[in-house]
Every structure is written in C-alpha cells, then in structure tokens.
C-alpha positions, 0 to 999 in steps of 0.5 A: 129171584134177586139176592139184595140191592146194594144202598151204597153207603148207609144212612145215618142211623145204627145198622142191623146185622144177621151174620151166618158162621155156620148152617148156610150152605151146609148141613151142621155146625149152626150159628147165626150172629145178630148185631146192633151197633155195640151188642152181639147176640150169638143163636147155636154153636154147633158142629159138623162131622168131617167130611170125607178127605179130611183125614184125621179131623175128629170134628169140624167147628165154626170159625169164630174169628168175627167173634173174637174181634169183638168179644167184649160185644158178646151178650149171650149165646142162645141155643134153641135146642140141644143137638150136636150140630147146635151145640157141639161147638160151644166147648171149643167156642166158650173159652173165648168168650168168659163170663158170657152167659148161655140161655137154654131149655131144661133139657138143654141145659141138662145135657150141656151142662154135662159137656160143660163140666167134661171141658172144664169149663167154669166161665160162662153161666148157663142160664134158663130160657124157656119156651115162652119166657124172655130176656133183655139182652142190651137193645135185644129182647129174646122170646122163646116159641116152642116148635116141634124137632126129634128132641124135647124142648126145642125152641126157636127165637124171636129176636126183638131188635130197634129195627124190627123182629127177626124169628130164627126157628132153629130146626121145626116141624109142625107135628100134630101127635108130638109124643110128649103131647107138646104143640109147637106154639102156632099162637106165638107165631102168628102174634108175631106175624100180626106185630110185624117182622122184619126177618124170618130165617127158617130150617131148608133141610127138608125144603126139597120134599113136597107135602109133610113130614109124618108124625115122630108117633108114627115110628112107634107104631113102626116098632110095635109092628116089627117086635110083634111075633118076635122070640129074639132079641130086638136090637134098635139103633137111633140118635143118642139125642133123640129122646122121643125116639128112645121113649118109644123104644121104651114104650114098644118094648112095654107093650110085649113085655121086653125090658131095655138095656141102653148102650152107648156112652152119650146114650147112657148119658142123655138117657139118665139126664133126660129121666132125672129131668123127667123128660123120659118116663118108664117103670124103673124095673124095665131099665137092665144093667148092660152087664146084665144083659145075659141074664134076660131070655132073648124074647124079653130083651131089647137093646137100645144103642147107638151107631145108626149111622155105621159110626166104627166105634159106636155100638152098633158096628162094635156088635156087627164086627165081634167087637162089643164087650156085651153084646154079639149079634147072633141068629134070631136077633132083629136090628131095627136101624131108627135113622136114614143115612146122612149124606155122606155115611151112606157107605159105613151104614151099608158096611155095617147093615152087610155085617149085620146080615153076616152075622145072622140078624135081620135087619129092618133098615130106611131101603126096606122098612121105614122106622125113622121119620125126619124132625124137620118141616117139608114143604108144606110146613115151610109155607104154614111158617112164612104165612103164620109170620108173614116176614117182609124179608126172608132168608133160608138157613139150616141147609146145603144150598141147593135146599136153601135156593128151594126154600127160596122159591117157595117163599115167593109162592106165598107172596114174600117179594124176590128182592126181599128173599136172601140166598146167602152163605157163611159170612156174608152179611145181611144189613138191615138200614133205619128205613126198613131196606136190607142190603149185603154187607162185606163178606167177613171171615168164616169157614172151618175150624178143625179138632184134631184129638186136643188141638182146636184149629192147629190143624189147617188147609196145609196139613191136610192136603198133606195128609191126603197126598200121604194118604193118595201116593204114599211117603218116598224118604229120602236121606243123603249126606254131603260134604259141609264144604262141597256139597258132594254126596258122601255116600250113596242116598238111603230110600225109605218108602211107606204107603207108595209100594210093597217092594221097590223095584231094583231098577226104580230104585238105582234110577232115584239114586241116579236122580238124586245124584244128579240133581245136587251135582256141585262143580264148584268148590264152595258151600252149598245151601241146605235149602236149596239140595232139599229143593233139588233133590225134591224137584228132580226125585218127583219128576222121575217118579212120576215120569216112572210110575205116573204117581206123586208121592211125597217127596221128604228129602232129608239132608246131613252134613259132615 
C-alpha cells in the first residue's frame, strides 16, 4: 500500500487540508481540522487518559498550537457525539478561540452544556446541529447523518468543501436492534456515495475484528439472565456516558421488580441530563435516593455506578476497598462489570475485580461473562461503509496505528485505489489539489498538552522525566556551605534522601561526603562560581552512586554561601 504521491509545488488554485491533531495513532483525544483557504472548521475536541509514566497528569489534550496561529480562521468546532475522547478537550481548547460557535446534538449540547458552565465558559455558543439538518459554514456546508455508537444521537459529518465532499463518521457501527430503535442513516450514505466523495475518514478501533459487532440490545438480554434467580443485591458498573446501557439496567432491573439506585458523580450527572431531555425513560418510583439505599431489601435493589475501569476513586473500586460512603459490598451481592478493560487498565481492573471477590461478591466480568458489546463497527461494517460512500481517497482515524494500517487494507479489498489510501498520523497533512490528486503536506505541530490539577500544558517533557527519575531512583539532597571568597567547604555536607532507601549505609554515607568534598576542591584563593559546584557536586555524587549502588537518584545539590 502506497501513502501518497508528492505533486511538488501546488498548482494555481485554493488547496484543501484535513489536518488530524488527535485520534491518529492513538486511541482518544480526536480532533481532525479541515481548511480551505481562509476558514477552518474543527470536527471533536477530545481527550485521553494518561498513560502509564505520566505521573501526576490528570489528562491529556490535543496540542492546539496549528489553531492558534490562525484563530481568526476558525469557523466552528462540530462535535459528532458526546463522549469524553471527543469532547473532553473542548474546556481546555475554548478559551482560545472566543466567540467560535459549537454545533452539536440535543444530547450533546445537554451535557456540554454542563461541563461548559463547571469551566465558566461563557464565549462560545453552543448551537444545534441535528442528524439531518445543515450549516453553511464560509465555503463549508456541514450535514449531519445519524450513525449507531453506545451514546444517543451520535452523528457523523458530511463536510461539503469547493473540492469535493469529505464524510468524517466519528465513531459507528451499523446496529440493526438500536435500543432507542434509531437506524443509522444507510439512505444519507449511500446519497453521498451516489453524489461522489472526495474523502472518507472512517473509526479503525475495531478494524482488527473480523465479522460484526453485536447488537447494544444484546447486553440486555445479558443482565436479564444474570439477575434472574438473584436474592442480593446487583451491582452494575458501566461508562457514565453510555445511556443505552444505563437504559438497560433500568429496564432489566423492571423486569424483576428491583428499583435503581445511581452512583457516581458524572453519572448522577449524564443520568438527570439524559431523563429531562427525554433520552432516558423509566417510572419515576423506580429511581432511589443513593442516601436511601438502606431502606430497599437486597433482592429489589440494583445499583448502577461507575468505576468499570478499576478507576481508584471512582465507585466501584471506593466499594470494593471499604471506602464508599453508601455502599460496601457484602456477601450475596452480584457485580456485573458492563465494559472490557481499556488498553492499558487492564491491571487496575484486575485489582479491583480481586477486592471484589474479597469482599464476598460475585462478579460477572469480560473473561468469564460478556455483558458488554463495543459501540464501534467490525470488519464487516467497515466494508458496508466504504461501499455505501464509495470514496475516491480514503483515510483511517480513530485508531492506534496498527488498527489504521488494517483498516487500510480492507479498503483496498473493496476496490479504494492503494495510491489513494493514506496511513497517517497527528499532524501530518493531507492536501487535496483543484485537479482531484491528494498529496501530503508539511507536517505541522501536534502532540500532547498535559493537565495537571489547574494547569493546561505547564507541565512538559522536562517535568515529567524528572518525575519519572523520582519515581525510578528516588531524591539524594545535597546541602553544602562554602566560603563566599574560596570556595571552601565550611563544614561538612548535609544529605537528605527520599525515595533511594530506608537508611543510608554509614559507609555509603562518608563515601558521598568524601565525593562531594573532592569534587568542589578549590586550590586557589578566589571566587568560585555557584553554577559551577552545583555542576560538580552533581557530577561527581552521581558517578559515585551508581559506581555504588548501580542506581541514579536525582542528585539536587544545594548550595549557600557565608
């Protein structure tokens, strides 16, 4: 498979440009920007979890510095549906860009609205855009086309461009039974595939998976077979955006009778949004206070909370460890854990399943009992998409690239030419030429933006390898006074260490302070440079502890004059 011809220069003429920040390469953070000459319009703004080695970073979001350049370009940011790895970065993102509208679903606007108003963001209108309906956006025209997800009212775009139609799906799959009985929009598709398209950028997350995804109704008939028969307490953890899911639990839990109980906050949360906005539908009397869920006998109560990824201080794990202010798991409760392990939680699920146990449950989870299906397409339905728009040039996003590099594959089973298929990742351009011929661009910046408690991005690569050499090999202090004229030690050095061992051996000990002394020895009689014993003391202390010890602690030498 070939990636893309380079043109040379380009031709007289506007230039089109799809611009991934985020979701190529990777799973999470999506955002995608689409430019012709003057006008930008920016599809998801989404973030990703930390990854392991990223100590402290509370999130990740797109680096926006392509945006930034060019605000005044901006014409709107469109989201396709409201999950956090497409709309979590839009707090951190908006207040670069004031007065720059947000075109989203009912459902999505609901609970973007919410997060908007926690920032105290006031600036940029959130505005509807519904499957079906469009908006003239400069030389854009954007439709919306319903697609099947794990979320209400998830859409994908059709970005009407002077060079051509380019559909973005946002994440999909083509399920035939949705719960809230909406088809995706298979008569919108194959109108745009009949009307041409010039680029297709289509969800890879599942493009390593053969055949189809099953249905979202099947994890109800899931929990239906798991509570039947049950005198405890049932206990469900799932995604706090995945409506259709909690609708389930709602519905199950009708079938025998149970009431529901919702904990978690961003659950509480999406759960009164998605029922005022009629997303969300049961008997009022089936809904109990979390403070009183005492009150209900263990054989009418199911509790719906988050935690499904073994999050520490989300509820499921707060249970699991004796931690939760209303509920401790006891003996004869079920936990039904609604979600497979993300790449990479797969250890803090396993921890809180094992405590689960511990504590007397029995726990239905992905290894021995699936009550969980994927909200995006397989194999099968990756094909049904490229037929249905039958694009002229192709690139797979939503993906790590493996998954991509798969997708790729299979649009050239179905006829897309390899010239024509692009595996890209962030920040690498693709530019489509007046004559219908794509290209790649020069790469433009992207990467990672960290949130740390209030900060956005004031935590970098620097930082963070310094955290992990504190978190690897600990802290070695060291605190000497020299003379301001010679240089000379007054005194011995002090030596703190946290994070290198319990006790310092004695003989480790006089060795450093032997080593420190010789590294700032100053025959002479004049003014040393601070800079420099800081140089080596540091220098010399660190080749002794590893000669010693085979470890490098970081060495932070302080020191004062008199």
């Amino acid at each position: 498979m070939t990636i893309a011809r380079d043109n040379g220069a380009a031709p007289d003429g506007t230039i089109l440009r799809i611009i991934p920040l985020g979701g190529v390469g990777e799973i999470g953070k999506n955002m995608t920007v689409i430019e012709y000459g003057n006008d930008i319009v920016v599809i998801d703004a989404g973030l990703m979890f930390p990854e392991e080695g990223m100590f402290g970073i509370d999130l990740v979001v797109p680096d926006v510095t392509y945006l930034r350049e060019r605000k005044e370009m901006v014409r709107a940011f469109l989201i396709t549906h409201a999950h956090e790895d497409h709309v979590g970065g839009l707090p951190y993102v908006l207040p670069t860009f004031p007065g720059v509208p947000v075109y989203a679903s009912t459902l999505a606007r609901g609970l973007l609205g919410n997060k908007i108003k926690e920032h105290k963001l006031r600036n940029n209108p959130l505005l509807a855009l519904e499957a079906g309906g469009s908006v003239e956006l400069g030389p854009f025209t954007a439709t919306a086309f319903r697609i099947g997800h794990s979320i209400p009212d998830a859409m994908g775009i059709c970005l009407r461009t002077p060079l051509g139609n380019i559909v973005h799906t946002g994440d999909f799959k083509f399920d035939h039974t949705p719960v809230d009985g909406k088809l995706s929009d298979f008569h919108m598709l194959a109108g745009f595939g009949a009307e041409g398209v010039l680029c297709l950028m289509s969800d890879s997350t599942r493009a390593e998976n053969p055949g189809y995804t099953p249905s979202e109704r099947t994890v109800g008939e899931a929990f239906r077979e798991m509570m039947e028969g049950l005198d405890g307490r049932v206990i469900v953890a799932t995604f706090a955006s995945n409506i259709a899911r909690i609708q389930q639990v709602f519905d199950a839990a009708e079938t025998f009778g149970r009431s529901v109980a919702v904990i978690g906050r961003s659950m509480e949360q999406n759960t009164r949004i998605a029922s005022e906005l009629g997303y969300l539908r049961y008997p009022a009397t089936q809904l109990v206070p979390k403070d009183r869920i005492r009150d209900v006998p263990d054989d009418k109560l199911v509790i719906a909370t988050t935690g499904a990824q073994g999050e520490p201080m989300a509820g499921l794990a707060r249970m699991a460890n004796r931690d939760h202010r209303y509920v401790e798991i006891q003996a004869g409760d079920t936990v039904i854990v609604s979600a497979s392990p993300i790449p990479g939680n797969e250890e803090m699920v396993g921890r809180t399943i094992d405590n689960l146990f511990k504590a007397g449950a029995n726990v239905y989870y992905h290894a021995i009992r699936r009550a969980h299906v994927s909200g995006h397409g397989s194999q099968e339905e990756l094909k049904l998409m490229l037929n249905l728009t039958k694009p002229r040039h192709f690139i797979p996003i939503h993906g790590e690239f493996r998954m991509l590099v798969q997708h790729g594959r299979l649009a050239a089973e179905v006829g897309v030419a390899p010239e024509n298929i692009f595996i890209i990742e962030n920040g690498q351009p693709i530019e489509f030429l007046p004559d219908g011929s794509a290209r790649r661009g020069a790469r433009v910046e992207s990467g990672y933006v960290f949130v740390d408690g209030l900060s956005v991005g004031e935590v970098g690569d620097v930082v963070l390898r310094d955290r992990r050499a504190l978190a690897s090999d600990g802290m070695f202090l060291v605190v000497v006074t020299v003379d301001k004229q010679t240089g000379n030690l007054v005194g011995p050095p002090e030596i703190v260490t946290r994070g290198f061992v319990a006790e310092v051996d004695a003989a480790l000990l006089a060795g450093a302070i032997d080593r420190i002394s010789r590294s700032i020895e100053n025959p002479g009689e004049h003014t040393s440079e601070i800079g420099l014993l800081k140089a080596q003391i540091k220098d010399g202390l660190s080749q002794y502890l590893y000669e010693r010890t085979k470890r490098r602690p970081m060495v932070l030498p302080v020191v004062m004059e008199v």
